[in-house]
Backbone as CSV, one residue per row, in Angstrom:
resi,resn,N_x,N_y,N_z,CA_x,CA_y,CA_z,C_x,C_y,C_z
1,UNK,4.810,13.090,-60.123,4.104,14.187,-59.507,2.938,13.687,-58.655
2,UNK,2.460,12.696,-59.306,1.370,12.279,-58.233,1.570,11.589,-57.060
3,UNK,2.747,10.765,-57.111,2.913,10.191,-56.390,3.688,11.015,-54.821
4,UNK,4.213,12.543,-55.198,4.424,12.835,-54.204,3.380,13.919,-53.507
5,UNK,2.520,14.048,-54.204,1.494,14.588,-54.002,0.499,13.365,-52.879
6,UNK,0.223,12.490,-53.037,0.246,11.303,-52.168,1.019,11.297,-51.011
7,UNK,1.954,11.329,-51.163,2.944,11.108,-50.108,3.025,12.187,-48.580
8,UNK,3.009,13.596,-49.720,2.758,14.455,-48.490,1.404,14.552,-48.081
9,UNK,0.397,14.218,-48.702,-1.130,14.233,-48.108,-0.701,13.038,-46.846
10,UNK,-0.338,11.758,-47.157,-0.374,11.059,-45.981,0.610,11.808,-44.747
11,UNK,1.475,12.163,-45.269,2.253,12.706,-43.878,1.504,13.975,-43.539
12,UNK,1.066,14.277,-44.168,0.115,15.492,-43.003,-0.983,14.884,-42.041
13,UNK,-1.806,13.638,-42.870,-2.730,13.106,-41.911,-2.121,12.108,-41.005
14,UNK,-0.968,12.010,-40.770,-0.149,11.485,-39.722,0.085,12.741,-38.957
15,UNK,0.814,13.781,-39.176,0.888,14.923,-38.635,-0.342,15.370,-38.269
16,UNK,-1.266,15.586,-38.324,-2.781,15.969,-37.797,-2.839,15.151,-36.471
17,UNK,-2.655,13.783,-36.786,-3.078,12.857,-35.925,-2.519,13.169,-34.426
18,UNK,-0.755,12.859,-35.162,0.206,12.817,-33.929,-1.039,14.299,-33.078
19,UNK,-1.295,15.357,-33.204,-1.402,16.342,-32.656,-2.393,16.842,-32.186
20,UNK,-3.654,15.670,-32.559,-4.435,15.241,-31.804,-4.611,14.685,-30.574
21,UNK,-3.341,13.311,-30.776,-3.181,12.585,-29.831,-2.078,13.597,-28.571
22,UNK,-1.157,14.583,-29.407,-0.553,15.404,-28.160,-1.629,16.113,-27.376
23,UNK,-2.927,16.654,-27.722,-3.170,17.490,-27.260,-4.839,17.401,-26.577
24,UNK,-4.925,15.858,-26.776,-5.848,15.374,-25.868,-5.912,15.631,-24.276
25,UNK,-4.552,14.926,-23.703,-4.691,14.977,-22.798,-5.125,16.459,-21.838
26,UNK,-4.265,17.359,-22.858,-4.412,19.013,-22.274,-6.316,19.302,-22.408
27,UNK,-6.551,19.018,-23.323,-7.952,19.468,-23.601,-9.141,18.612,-23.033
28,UNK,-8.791,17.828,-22.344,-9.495,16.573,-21.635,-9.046,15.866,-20.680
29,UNK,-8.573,16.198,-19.581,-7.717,15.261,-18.819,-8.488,14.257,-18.136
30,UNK,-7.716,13.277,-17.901,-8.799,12.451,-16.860,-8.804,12.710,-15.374
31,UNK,-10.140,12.380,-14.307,-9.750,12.849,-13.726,-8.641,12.175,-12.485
32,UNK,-8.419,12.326,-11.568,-8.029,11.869,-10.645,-8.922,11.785,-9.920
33,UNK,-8.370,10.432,-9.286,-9.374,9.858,-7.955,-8.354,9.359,-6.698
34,UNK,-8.681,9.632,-5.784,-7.820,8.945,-4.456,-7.897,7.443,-4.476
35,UNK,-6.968,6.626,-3.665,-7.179,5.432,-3.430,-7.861,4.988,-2.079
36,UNK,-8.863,4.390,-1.707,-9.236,4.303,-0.422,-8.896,3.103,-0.010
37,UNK,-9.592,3.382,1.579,-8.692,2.443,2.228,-9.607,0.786,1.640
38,UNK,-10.929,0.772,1.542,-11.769,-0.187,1.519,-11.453,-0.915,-0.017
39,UNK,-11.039,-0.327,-0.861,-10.378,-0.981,-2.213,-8.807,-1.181,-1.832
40,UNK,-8.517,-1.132,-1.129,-6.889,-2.226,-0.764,-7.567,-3.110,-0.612
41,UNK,-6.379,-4.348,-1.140,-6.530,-5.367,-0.988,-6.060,-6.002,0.456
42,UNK,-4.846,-5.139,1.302,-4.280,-5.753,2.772,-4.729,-4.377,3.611
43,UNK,-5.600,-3.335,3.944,-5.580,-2.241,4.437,-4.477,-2.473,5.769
44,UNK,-3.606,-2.613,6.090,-3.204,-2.403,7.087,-1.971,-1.832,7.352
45,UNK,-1.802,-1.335,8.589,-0.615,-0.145,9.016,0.068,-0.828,9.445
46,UNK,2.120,-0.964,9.352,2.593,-1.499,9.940,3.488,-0.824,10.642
47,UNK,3.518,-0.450,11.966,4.315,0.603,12.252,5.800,0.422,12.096
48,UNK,6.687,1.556,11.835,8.013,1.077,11.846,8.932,1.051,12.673
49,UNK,9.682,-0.127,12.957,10.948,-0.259,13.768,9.986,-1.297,14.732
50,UNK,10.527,-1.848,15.819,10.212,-2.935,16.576,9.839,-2.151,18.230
51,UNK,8.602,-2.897,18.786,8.326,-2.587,19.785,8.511,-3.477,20.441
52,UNK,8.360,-2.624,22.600,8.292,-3.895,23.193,6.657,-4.302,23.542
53,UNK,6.284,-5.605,22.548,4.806,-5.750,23.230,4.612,-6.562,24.310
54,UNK,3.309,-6.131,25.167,2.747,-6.714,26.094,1.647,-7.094,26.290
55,UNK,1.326,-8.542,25.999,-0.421,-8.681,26.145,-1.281,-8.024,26.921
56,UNK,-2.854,-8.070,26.939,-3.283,-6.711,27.806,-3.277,-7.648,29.011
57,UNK,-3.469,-8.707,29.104,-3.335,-9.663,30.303,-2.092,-9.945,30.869
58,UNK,-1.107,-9.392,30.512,0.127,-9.537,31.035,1.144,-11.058,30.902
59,UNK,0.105,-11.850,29.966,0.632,-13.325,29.933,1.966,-13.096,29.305
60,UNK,2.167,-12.033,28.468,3.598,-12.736,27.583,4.001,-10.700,27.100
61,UNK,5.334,-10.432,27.070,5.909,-9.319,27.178,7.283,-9.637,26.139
62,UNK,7.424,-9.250,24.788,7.962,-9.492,24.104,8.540,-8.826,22.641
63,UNK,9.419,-8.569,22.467,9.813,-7.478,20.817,9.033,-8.249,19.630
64,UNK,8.307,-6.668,18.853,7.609,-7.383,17.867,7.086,-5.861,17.093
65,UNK,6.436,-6.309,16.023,6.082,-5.525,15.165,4.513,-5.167,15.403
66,UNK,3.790,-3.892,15.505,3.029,-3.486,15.746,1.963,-2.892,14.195
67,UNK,0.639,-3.512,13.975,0.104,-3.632,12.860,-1.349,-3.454,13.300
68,UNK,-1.750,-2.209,12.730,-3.141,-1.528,13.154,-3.984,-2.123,11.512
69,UNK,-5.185,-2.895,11.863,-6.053,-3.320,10.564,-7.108,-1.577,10.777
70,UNK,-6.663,-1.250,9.440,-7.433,0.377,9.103,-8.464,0.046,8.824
71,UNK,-9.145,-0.741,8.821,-10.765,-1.590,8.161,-11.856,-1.408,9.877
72,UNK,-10.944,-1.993,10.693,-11.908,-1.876,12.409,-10.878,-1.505,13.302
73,UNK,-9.840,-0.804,13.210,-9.042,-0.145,14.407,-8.364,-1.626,15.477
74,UNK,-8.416,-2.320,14.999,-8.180,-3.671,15.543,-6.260,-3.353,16.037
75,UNK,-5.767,-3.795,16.759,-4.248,-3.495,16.993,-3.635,-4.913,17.280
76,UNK,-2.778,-5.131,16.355,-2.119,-6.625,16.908,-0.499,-6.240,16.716
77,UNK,-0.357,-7.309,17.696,1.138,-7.586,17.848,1.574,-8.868,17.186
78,UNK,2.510,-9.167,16.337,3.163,-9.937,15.611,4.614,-9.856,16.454
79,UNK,5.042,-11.442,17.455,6.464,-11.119,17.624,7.386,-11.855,16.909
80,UNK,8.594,-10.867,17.145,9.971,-10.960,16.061,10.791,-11.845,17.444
81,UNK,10.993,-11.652,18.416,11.534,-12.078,19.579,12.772,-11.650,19.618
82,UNK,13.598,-10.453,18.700,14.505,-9.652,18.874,14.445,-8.405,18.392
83,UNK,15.128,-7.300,18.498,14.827,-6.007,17.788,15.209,-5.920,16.626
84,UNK,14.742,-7.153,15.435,15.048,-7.294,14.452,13.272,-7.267,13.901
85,UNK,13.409,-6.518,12.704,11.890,-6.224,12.396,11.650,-7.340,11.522
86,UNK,11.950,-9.110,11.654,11.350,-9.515,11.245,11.702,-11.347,11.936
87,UNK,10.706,-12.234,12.098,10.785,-12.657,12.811,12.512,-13.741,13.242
88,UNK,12.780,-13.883,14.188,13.959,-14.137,14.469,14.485,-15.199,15.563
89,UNK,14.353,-16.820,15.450,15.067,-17.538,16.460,16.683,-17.776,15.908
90,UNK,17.462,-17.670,16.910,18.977,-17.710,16.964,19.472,-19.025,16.610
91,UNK,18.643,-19.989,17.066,18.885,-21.309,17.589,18.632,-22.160,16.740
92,UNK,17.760,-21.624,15.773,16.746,-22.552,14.497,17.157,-22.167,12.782
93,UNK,17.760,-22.340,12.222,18.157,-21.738,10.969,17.203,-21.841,10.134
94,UNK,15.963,-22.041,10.073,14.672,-22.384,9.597,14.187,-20.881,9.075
95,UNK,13.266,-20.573,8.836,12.534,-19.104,8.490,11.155,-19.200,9.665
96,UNK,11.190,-18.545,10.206,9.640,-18.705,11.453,9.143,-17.833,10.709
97,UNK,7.351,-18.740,11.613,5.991,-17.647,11.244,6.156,-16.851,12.265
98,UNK,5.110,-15.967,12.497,5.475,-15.235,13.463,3.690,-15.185,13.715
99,UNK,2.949,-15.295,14.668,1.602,-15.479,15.018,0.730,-14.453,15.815
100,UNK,0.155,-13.618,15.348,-0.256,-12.566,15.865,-1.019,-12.518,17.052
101,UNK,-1.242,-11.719,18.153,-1.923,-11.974,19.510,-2.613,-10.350,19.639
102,UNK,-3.495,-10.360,19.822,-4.519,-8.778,20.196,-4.001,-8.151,21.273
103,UNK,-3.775,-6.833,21.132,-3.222,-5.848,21.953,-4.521,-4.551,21.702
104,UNK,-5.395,-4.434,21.031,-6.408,-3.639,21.533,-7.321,-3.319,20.298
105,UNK,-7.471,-2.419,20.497,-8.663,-1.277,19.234,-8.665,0.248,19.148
106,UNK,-8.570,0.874,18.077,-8.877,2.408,17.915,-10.037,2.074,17.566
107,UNK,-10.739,3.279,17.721,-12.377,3.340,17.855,-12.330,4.246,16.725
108,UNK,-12.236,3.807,15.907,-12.353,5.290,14.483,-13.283,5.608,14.304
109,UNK,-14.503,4.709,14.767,-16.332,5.389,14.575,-16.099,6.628,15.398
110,UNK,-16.006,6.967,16.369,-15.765,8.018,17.223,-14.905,9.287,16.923
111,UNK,-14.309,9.431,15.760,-14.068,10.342,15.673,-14.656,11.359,14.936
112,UNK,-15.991,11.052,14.011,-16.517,11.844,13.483,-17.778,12.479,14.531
113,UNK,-17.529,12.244,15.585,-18.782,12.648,16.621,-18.451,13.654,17.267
């Protein structure tokens, strides 16, 4: 007799518990927070599918991937050298880097003005 008298006292204070722990979250939630851009670790946009880029100087005109840094509106071109979105010589069975060259700036200070 005592011993099941024991037995169901512990399974109720397991049962209490469990129903504590269900019903925390409802009675306390945490909250949510957004992720910003300044806590990424790479902030940057990579647009999708392949463009044709062109330096602003006109030196070099070429397919490549287009990648806005969201930190200073900075705009670079990374080329692929085919309309393959990632970099690509025909001739070289190697894996290429692909070396980024400046194509401009968004001015994002300016838009809160």
């Amino acid at each position: 007799m005592q011993r099941n008298i024991f037995t169901n006292l512990l399974l109720l204070i397991i049962a209490m518990a469990l129903v504590v722990i269900a019903l925390r979250p409802y009675l306390a939630p945490h909250p949510v927070r957004a992720q910003s851009f300044s806590m990424a670790p790479y902030p940057y946009y990579f647009e999708p599918g392949t463009q044709m880029l062109r330096a602003p100087d006109g030196s070099k005109q070429l397919y490549g991937r287009v990648v806005i840094d969201m930190r200073t509106g900075k705009v670079w071109g990374f080329p692929t050298n085919t309309p393959d979105t990632y970099p690509v010589n025909p001739v070289d069975n190697k894996p290429q880097v692909s070396h980024p060259f400046y194509l401009g700036r968004f001015a994002f200070e300016d838009i809160n003005q």
